[in-house]
C-alpha positions as CSV (number, residue, x, y, z in Angstrom):
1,X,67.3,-51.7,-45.8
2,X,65.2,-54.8,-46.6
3,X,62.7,-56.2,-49.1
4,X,59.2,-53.8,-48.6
5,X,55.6,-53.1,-49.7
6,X,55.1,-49.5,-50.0
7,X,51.1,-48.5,-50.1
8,X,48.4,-45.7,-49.8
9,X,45.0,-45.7,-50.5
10,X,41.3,-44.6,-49.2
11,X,38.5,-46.4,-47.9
12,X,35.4,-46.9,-49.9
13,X,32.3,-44.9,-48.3
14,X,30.0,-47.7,-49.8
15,X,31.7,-50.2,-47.8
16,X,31.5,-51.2,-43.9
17,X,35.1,-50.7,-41.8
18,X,33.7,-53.0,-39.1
19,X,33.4,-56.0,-41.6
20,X,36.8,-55.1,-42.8
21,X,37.9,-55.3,-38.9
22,X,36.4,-58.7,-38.4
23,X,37.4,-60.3,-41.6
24,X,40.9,-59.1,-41.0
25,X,40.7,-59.7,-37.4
26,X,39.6,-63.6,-38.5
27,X,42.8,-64.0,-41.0
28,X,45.3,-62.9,-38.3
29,X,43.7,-65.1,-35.1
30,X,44.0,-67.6,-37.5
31,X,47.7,-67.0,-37.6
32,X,48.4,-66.0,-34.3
33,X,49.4,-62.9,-35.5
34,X,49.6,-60.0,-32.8
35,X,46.6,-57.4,-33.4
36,X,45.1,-53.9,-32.5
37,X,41.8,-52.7,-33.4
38,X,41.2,-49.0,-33.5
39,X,37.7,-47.4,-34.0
40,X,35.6,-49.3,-35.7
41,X,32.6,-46.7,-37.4
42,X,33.3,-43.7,-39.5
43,X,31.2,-41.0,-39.5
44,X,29.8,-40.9,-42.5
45,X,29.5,-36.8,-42.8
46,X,34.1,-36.8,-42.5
47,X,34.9,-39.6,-45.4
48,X,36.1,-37.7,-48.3
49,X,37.0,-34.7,-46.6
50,X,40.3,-33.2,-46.6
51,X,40.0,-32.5,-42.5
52,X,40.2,-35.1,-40.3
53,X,40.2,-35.4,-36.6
54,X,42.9,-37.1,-34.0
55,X,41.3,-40.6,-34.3
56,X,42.6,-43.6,-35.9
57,X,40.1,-46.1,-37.3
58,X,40.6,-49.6,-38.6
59,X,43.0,-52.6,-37.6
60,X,46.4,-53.2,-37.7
61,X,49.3,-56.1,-37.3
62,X,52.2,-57.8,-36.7
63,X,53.6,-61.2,-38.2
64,X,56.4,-62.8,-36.6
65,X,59.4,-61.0,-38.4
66,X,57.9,-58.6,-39.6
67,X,57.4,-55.1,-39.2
68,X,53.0,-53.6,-38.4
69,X,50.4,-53.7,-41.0
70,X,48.4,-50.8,-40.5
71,X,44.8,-51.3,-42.5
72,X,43.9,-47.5,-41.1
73,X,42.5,-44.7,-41.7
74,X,42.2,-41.6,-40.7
75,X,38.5,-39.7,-40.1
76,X,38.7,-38.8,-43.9
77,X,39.0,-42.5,-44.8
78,X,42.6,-42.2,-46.3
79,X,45.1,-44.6,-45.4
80,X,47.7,-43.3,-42.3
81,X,48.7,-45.1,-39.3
82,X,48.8,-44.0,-35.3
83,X,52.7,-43.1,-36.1
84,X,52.3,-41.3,-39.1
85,X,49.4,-38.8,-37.5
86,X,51.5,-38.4,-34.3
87,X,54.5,-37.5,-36.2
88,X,53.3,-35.4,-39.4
89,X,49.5,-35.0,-38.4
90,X,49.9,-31.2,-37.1
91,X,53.2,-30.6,-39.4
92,X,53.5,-27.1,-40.5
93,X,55.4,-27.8,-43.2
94,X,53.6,-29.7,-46.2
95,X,56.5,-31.4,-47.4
96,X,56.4,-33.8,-44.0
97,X,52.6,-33.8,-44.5
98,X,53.1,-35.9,-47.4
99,X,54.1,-39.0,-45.2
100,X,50.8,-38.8,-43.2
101,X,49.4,-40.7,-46.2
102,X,52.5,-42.8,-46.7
103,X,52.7,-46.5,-45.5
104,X,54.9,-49.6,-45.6
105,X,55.5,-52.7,-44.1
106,X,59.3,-54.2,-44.1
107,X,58.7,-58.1,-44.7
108,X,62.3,-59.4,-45.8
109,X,62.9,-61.0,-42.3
110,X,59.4,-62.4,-42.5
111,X,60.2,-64.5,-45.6
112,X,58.2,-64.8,-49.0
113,X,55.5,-66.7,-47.7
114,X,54.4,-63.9,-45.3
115,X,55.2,-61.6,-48.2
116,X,52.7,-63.5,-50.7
117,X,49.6,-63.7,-47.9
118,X,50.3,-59.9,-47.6
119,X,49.9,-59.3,-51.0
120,X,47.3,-61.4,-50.9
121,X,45.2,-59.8,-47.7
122,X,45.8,-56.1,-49.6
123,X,44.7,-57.7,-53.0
124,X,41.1,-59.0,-51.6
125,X,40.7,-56.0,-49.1
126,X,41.2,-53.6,-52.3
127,X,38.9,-55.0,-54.3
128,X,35.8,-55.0,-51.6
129,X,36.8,-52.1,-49.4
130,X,39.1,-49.5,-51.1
131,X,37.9,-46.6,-53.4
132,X,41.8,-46.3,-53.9
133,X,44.7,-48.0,-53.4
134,X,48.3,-48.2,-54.6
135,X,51.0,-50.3,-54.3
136,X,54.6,-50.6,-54.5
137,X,56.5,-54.1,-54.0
138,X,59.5,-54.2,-53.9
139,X,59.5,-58.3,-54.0
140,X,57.6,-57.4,-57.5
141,X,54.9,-59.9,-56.3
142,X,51.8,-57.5,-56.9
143,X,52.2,-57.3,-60.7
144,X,53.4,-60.5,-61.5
145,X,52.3,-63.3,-58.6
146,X,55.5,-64.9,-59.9
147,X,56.8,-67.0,-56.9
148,X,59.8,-67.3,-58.7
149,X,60.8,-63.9,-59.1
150,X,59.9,-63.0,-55.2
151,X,62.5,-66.1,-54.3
152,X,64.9,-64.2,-56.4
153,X,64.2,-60.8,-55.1
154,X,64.1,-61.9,-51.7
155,X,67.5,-63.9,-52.2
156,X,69.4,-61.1,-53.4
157,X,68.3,-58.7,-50.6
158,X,69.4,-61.1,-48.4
159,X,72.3,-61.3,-49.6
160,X,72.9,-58.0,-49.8
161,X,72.2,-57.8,-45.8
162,X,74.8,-60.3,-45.4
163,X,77.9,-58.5,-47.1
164,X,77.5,-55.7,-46.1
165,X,77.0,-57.2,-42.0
166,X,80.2,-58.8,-42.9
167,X,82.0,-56.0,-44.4
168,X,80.7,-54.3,-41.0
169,X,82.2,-56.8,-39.1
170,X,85.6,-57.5,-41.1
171,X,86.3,-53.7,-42.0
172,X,87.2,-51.4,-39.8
173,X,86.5,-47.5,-39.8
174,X,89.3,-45.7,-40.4
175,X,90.3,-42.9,-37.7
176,X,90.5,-39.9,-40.4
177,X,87.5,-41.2,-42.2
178,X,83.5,-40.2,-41.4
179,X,80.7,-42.7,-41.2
180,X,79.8,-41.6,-44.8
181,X,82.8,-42.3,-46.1
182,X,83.1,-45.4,-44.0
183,X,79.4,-46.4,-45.8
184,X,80.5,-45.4,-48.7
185,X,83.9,-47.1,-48.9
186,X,82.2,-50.7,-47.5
187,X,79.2,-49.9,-50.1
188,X,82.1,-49.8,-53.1
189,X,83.5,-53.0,-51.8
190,X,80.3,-54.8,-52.2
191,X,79.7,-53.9,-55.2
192,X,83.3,-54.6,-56.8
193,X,82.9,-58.2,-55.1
194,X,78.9,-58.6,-56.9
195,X,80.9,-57.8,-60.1
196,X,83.3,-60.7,-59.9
């Protein structure tokens, strides 16, 4: 639960990974931002092929607050992450091999001005180094670069987090009732209070 950026995408075969690694590299020592660089040179002759080996290349991460960004790729030059190939990398089953591709970064503790240079960062690197990318935000930044409406968005996922800590903290699970009942029951709660 909290405000997020969901995003996929592939890298551009025209365009260099080791510039993109340094120019992100820059932004984030700039910050102080925590970072780790992967590999740093595709092979040329793997980009655009469905196969791909156990390597991760590009860079990824970490503002205060906030959960990794993972600018990575696998050997194909699609978007995945170190977690994502060590968890649904060799999955049998194709319906988990849908989430190799899959990636998002959680930024509602990290606050709307880390949300915005996010957006940002993913904006620029799209343009010069992505053949493909997509984005979901959930702080509706992307589309609109409306600071107001990311404020708002932000504000009422907050507040959101905050009843339903409390109604954590003030209502007590009931001995006949099951934790999805319990969630359900609080969930009900908050919402009857949001319509007053």
């Amino acid at each position: 639960m909290g405000l997020t950026i969901h995003y996929s995408g592939r890298f551009n075969e025209h365009a260099s990974l080791s510039e993109m690694i340094e120019e992100v590299k820059d932004i984030v020592e700039i910050y102080n931002w925590k970072y780790h660089i992967f590999e740093k040179h595709f092979c040329i002759d793997d980009l655009c092929k469905s196969n791909y080996n156990d390597k991760i290349y590009g860079i990824c991460f970490t503002p205060p607050e906030c959960e990794t960004i993972n600018l990575c790729f696998l050997s194909n030059g699609r978007m995945s992450s170190a977690p994502n190939l060590e968890f649904f990398g060799n999955s049998p089953d194709e319906d988990y091999q849908k989430y190799l591709y899959m990636l998002s970064v959680k930024t509602q503790f990290a606050g709307s001005a880390t949300h915005k240079l996010i957006i940002h960062l993913l904006k620029y690197l799209n343009k010069k180094y992505f053949s493909e990318f997509k984005v979901i935000d959930e702080g509706n930044y992307w589309d609109t670069e409306d600071e107001k409406i990311l404020g708002e968005t932000f504000k009422k996922y907050t507040d959101l987090l905050d009843s339903f800590g409390a109604a954590l903290e003030n209502i007590p699970l009931k001995s006949e009732e099951t934790f999805e009942e319990y969630f359900k029951r609080i969930m009900r709660i908050i919402q009857d209070k949001r319509k007053k």
